[in-house]
Each structure stands twice: as C-alpha cells, then as structure tokens.
Backbone as CSV, one residue per row, in Angstrom:
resi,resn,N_x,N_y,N_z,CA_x,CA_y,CA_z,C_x,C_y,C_z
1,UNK,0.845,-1.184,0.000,0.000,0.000,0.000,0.884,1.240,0.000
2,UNK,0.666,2.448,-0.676,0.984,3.811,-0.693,0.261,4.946,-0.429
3,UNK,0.932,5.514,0.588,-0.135,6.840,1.127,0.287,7.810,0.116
4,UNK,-0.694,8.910,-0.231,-0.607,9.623,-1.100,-1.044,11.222,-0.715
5,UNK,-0.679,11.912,-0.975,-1.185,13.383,-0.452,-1.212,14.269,-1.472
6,UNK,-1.714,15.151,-1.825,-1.986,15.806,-3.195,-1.453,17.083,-2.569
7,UNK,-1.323,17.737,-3.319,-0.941,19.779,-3.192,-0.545,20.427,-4.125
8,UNK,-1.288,21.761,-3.898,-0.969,22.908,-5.050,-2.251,23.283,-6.045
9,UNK,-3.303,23.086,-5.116,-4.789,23.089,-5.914,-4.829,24.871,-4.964
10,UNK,-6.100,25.443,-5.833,-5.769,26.775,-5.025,-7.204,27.506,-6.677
11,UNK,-6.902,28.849,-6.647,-8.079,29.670,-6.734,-7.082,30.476,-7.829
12,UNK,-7.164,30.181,-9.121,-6.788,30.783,-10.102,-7.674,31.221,-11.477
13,UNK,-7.150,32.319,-12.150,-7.892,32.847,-13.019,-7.458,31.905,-14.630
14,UNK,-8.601,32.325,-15.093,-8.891,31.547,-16.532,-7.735,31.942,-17.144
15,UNK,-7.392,30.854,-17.899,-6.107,31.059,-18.484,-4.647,30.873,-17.509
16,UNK,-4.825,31.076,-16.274,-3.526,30.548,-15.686,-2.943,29.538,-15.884
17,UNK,-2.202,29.077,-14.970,-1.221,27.858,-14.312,-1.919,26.948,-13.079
18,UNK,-1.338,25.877,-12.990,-0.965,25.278,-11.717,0.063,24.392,-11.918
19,UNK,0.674,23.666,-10.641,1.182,22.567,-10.879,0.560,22.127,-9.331
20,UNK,0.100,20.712,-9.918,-0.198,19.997,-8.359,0.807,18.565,-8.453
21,UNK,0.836,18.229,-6.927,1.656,17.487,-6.438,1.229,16.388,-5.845
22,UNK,1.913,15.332,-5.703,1.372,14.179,-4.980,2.502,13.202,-4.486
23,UNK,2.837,13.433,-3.353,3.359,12.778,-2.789,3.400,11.502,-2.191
24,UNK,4.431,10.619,-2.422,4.042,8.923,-2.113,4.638,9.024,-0.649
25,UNK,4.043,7.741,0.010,5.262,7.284,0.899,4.836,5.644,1.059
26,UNK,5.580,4.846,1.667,4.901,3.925,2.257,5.894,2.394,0.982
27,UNK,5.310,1.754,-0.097,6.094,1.231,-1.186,6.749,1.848,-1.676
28,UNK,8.054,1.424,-2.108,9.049,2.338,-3.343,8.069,3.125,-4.576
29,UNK,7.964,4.023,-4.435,7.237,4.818,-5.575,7.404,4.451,-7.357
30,UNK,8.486,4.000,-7.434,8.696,3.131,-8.772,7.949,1.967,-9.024
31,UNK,7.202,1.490,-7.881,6.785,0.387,-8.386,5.640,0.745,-8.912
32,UNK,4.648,1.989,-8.787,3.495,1.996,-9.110,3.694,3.230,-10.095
33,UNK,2.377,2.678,-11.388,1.880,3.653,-12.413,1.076,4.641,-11.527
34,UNK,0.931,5.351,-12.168,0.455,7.002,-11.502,-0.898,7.452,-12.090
35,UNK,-1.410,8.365,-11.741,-2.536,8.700,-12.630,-2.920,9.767,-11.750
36,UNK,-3.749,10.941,-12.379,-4.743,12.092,-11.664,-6.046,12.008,-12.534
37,UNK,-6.902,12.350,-11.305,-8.458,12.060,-11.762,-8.864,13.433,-11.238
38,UNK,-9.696,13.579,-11.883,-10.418,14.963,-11.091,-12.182,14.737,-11.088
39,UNK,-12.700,15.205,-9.661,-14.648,15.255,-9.759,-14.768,16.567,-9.386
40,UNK,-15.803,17.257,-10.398,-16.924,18.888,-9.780,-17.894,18.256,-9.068
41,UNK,-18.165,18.970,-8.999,-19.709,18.626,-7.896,-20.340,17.942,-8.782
42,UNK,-21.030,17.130,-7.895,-22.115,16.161,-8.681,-21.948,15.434,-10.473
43,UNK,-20.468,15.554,-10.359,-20.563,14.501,-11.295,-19.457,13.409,-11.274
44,UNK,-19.413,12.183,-12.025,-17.948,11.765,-11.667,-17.097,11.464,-11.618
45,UNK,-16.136,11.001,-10.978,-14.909,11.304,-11.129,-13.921,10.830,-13.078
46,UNK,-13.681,11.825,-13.257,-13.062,11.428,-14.418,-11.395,11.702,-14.490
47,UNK,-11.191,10.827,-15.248,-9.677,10.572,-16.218,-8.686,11.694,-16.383
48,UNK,-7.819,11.743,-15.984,-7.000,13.608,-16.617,-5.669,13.029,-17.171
49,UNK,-5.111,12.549,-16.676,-3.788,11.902,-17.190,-3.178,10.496,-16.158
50,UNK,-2.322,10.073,-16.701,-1.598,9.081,-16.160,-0.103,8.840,-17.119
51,UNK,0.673,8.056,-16.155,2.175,8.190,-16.058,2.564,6.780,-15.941
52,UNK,3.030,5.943,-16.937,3.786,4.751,-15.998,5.124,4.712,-15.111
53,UNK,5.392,3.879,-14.768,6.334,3.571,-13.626,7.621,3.921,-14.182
54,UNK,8.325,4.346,-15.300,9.476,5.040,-15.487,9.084,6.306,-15.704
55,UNK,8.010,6.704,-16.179,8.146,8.407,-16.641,8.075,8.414,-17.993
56,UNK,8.120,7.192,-18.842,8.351,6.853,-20.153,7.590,7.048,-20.806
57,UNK,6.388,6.665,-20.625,5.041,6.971,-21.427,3.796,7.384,-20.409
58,UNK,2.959,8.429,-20.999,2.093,9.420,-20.347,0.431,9.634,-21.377
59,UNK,-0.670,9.792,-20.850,-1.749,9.387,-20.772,-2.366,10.541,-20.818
60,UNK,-3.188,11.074,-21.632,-4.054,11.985,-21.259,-5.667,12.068,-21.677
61,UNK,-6.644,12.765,-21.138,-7.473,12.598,-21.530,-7.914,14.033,-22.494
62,UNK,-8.640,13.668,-23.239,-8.731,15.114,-24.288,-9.049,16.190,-23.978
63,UNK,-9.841,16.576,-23.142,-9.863,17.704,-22.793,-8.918,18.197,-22.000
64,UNK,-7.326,17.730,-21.581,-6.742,18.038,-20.907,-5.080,18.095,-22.163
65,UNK,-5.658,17.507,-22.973,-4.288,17.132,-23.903,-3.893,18.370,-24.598
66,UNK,-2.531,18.756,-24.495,-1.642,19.963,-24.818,-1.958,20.837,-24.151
67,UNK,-2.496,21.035,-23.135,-2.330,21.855,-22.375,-1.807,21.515,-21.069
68,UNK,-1.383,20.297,-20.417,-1.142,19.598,-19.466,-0.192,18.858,-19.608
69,UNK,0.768,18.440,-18.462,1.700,17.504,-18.577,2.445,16.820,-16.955
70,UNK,1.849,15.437,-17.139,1.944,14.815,-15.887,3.497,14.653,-16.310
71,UNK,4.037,14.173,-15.187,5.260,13.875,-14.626,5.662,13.015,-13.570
72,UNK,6.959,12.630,-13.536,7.072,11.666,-12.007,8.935,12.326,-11.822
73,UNK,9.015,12.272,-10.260,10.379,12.128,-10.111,10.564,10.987,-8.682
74,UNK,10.976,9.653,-9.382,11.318,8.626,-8.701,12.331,8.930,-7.519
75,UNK,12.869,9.363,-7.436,13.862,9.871,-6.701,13.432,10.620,-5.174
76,UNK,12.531,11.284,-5.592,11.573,12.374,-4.626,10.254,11.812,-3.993
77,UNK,9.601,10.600,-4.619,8.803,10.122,-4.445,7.768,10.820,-4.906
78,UNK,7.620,11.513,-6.396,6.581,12.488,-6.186,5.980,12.942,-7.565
79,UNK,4.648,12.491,-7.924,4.295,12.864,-9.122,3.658,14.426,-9.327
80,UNK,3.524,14.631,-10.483,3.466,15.999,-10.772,2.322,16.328,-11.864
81,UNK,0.925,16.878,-11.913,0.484,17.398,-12.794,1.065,19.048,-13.348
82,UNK,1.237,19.736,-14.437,0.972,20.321,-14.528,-0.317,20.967,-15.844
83,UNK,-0.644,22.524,-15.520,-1.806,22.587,-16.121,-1.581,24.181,-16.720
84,UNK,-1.862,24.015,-17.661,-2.203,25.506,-18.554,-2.953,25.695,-18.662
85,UNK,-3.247,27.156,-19.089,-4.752,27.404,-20.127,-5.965,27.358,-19.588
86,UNK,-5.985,27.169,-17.940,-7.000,26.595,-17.638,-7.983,27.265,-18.018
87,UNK,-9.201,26.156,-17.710,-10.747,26.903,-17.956,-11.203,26.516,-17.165
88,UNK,-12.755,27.472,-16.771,-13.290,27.169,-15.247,-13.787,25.772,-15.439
89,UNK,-13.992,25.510,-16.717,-14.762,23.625,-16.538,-13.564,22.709,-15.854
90,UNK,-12.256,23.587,-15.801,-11.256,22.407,-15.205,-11.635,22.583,-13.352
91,UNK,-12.449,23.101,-12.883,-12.658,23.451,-11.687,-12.944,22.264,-10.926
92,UNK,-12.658,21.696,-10.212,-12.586,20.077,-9.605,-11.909,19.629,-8.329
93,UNK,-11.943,18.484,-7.903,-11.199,18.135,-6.443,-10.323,17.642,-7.223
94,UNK,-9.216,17.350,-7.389,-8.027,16.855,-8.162,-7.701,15.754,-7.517
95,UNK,-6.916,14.452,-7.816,-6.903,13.545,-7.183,-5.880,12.268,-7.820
96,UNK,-4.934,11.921,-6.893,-3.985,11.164,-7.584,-4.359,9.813,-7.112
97,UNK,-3.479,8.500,-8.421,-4.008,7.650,-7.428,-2.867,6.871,-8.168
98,UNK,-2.432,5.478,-7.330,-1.467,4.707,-7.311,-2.253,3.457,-8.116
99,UNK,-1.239,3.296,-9.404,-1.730,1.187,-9.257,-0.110,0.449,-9.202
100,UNK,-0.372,-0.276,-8.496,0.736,-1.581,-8.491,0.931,-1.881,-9.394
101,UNK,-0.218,-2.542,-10.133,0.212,-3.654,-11.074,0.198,-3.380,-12.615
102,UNK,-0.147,-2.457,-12.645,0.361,-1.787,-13.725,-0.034,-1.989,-15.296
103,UNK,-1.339,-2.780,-15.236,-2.147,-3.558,-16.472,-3.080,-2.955,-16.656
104,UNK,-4.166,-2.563,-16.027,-5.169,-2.137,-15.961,-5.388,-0.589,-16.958
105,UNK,-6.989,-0.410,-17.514,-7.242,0.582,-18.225,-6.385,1.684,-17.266
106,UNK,-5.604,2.914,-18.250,-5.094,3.818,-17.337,-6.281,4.942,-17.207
107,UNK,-7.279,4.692,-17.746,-8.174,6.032,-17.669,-9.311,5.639,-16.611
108,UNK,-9.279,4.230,-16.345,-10.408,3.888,-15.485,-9.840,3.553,-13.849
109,UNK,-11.191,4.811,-13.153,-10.717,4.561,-11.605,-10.295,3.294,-11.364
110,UNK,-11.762,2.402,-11.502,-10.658,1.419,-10.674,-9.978,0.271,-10.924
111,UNK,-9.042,1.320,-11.944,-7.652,0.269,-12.075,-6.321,0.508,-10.452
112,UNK,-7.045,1.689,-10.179,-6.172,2.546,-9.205,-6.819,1.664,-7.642
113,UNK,-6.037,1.226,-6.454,-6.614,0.743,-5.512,-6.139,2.215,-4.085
114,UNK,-4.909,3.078,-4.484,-4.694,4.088,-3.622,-4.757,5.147,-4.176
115,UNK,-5.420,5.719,-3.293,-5.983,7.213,-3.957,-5.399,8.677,-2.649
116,UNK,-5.016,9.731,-3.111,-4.741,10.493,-2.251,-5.996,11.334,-1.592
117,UNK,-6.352,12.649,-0.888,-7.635,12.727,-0.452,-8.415,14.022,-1.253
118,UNK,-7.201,14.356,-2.125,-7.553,15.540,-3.088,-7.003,16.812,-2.836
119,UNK,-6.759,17.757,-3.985,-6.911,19.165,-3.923,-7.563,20.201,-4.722
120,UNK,-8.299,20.913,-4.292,-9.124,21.719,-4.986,-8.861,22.587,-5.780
121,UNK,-9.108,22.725,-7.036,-8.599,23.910,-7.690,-10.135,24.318,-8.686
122,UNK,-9.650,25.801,-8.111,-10.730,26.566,-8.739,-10.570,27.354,-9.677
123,UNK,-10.814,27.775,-10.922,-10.454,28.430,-12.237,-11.866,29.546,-11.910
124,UNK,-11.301,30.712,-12.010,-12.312,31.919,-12.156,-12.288,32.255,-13.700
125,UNK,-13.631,32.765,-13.960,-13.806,33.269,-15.207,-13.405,34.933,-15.470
C-alpha cells in the first residue's frame, strides 16, 4: 500500500497555471503507475492523465491534452500534474491515485486501488 497526499490546488484565473503534487510514501514509488483524476460537484470522477512507472510513457485525456503535462520524479517520491490554459470547466477536487500492477485501463478509476484525499482547484472566469 501507498499513502498519497496531493498539493498545489488553489483559486486561479482563466487562463492561468498550476502545478499539483502528490506525494508517495509507504512502497518504493517506482513500483506503481500514476494517474490524476479529477470530480466537480455532482458529477464523476473522471480521467486527466496518467504516467507509468518510469516516466516513459504518459496518458491523457482530451480535454486536458496539450495543455497539461503529468510527470514523475522517482527519486523524490513524487508525481506531478501540470496545467495551462486553464478553464473554469477544469474546476474540480483533483486527485492522484497509485496502481501496483500496472495492467489495468489507465483512464479507469478502478484500475487505481490508492488514492490520495484531493486538492481543490478553482479556475475563475
């Protein structure tokens, strides 16, 4: 199992930045593929990107593609969204999540069994 903690969600204007964070601890962080999901209110949780276990190949979902770019640094224990361009539809609890085994759809929750507890980011218009 891997505990996970998210950060760097926060209250930005349309068109900004973020970069959010997610920190492992607990298994060697290399062993697990990566992924961020994000839910708005009342709807749910969907797909944003994912990362396998070297950093080698990366996942995105379309409404997030070229403007975004996940990351990992094995070393630090610590994966990395970042985000451009945003728009307020990117407004969401953000949310990382761990898989072990490393087979599973990368866009579907539950290929993921550890999940961090989220961070909020809000895009103003």
């Amino acid at each position: 199992q891997v505990q996970l903690v998210e950060s760097g969600g926060g209250l930005v204007q349309a068109g900004g930045s973020l970069m959010l964070s997610c920190a492992a601890s607990g298994r060697p962080f290399s062993s697990y593929a990566m992924g961020w999901f994000r839910q708005a209110p009342g709807k749910e949780r969907d797909f944003v990107a994912a990362i396998n276990r070297s950093g080698g190949r990366t996942y995105y979902a379309d409404s997030v593609k070229g403007r975004s770019t996940i990351s990992r640094d094995n070393a630090k224990n610590t994966a990395y969204l970042r985000m451009n361009s945003l728009k307020p539809e990117d407004t969401a609890v953000y949310y990382c999540a761990a898989d072990f085994y490393g087979v599973g759809d990368r866009s579907d929750p539950t290929t993921y069994r550890d999940w961090g507890q989220g961070t909020e980011v809000t895009v103003s218009s």
